[in-house]
N, C-alpha and C positions, 0 to 999 in steps of 0.2 A: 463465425466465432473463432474458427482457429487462427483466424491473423486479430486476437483483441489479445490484451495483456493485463490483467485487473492490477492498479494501484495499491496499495493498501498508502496511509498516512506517511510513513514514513519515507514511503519513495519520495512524496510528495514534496516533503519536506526537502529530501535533496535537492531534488528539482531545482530547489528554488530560494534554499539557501546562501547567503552572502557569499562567495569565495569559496563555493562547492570544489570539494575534491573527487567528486565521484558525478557530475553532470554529466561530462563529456562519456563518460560508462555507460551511463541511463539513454542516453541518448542512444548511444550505438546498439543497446540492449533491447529498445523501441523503438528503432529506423523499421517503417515500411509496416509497422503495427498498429492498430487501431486503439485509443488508450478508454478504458473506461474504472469506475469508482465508484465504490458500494457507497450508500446512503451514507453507512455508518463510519465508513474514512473518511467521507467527505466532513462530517461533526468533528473525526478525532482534528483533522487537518485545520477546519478553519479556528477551532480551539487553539492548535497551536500556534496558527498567526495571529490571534488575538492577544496570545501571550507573549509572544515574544519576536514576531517580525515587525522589521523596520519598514519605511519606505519601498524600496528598490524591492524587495523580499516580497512584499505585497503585489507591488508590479507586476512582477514574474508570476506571482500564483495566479491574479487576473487571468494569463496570459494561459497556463497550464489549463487552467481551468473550462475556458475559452475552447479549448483542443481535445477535452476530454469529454465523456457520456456520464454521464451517472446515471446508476442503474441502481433497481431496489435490491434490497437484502434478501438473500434466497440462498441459506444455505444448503448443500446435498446432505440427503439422511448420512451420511458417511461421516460431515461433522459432525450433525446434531447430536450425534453420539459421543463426541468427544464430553468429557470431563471439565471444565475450567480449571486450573491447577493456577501457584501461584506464576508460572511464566505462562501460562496460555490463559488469558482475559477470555471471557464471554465476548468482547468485540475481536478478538484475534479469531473466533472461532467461526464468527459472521464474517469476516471480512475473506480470510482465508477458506473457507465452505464455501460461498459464493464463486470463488474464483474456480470449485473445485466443479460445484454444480453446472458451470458455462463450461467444461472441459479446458480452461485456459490457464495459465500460470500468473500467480499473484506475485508479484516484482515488492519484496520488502526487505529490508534490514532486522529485521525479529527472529532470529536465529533460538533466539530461546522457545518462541511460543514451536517454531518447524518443527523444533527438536520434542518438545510436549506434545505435539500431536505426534509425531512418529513413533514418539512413543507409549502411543495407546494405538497403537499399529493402524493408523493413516497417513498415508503418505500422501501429501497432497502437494501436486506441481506448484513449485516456487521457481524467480530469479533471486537469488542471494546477493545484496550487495551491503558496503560501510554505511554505517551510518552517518549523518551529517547534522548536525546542532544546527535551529534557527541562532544567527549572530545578533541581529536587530541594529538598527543605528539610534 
């Protein structure tokens, strides 16, 4: 488990967005790690390529997706305890607990929901990176 690195949606979404500014990041941030994705990003993710990837966008999720585990929801009592507030979702809580309960670090752009649980004093290992919009064609 310590070479996996949980997805959460919106990694995903960089991934594999048109004209990504932050791939080659992701990339270097997952070289040599095992990728795996709770149930519940995998919904948030393919929701957002239903909404708004093009072609090419879709390819590339294939392709992500193909290279990744998906594993069930299992957050650590450490989230379950969190609160849902309005920047931390009940699925930020699942997605981000899960990554906490595998010991691994959840790779997301949600710097709000981080900040919401940190502050209800859990700290739970993230990679922090930009966000990236699906473009769609």
């Amino acid at each position: 488990m310590a070479n996996e690195v949980n997805l959460d949606a919106c990694a995903a979404v960089a991934f594999v967005a048109e004209g990504s500014t932050v791939r080659h990041y992701l990339r270097s941030v997952v070289s040599g790690k095992d990728l795996v994705m709770t149930r519940t990003a995998l919904r948030e993710f393919q929701g957002s390529l239903a909404a708004a990837a093009g072609p090419s966008e879709q390819a590339r999720a294939l392709r992500l997706l193909a290279r990744l585990r998906i594993i069930p929801d299992g957050p650590s009592p450490r989230a379950q305890a969190l609160r849902p507030t309005n920047n931390l979702e009940a699925e930020d809580i699942i997605i981000l607990g899960t990554g906490d309960a595998l010991g691994i670090a959840t790779v997301t752009s949600d710097r709000r929901a981080v900040s919401a649980a940190r502050s209800q004093r859990a700290n739970i290992r993230v990679l922090l990176h930009p966000s990236e919009p699906l473009k769609g064609v």
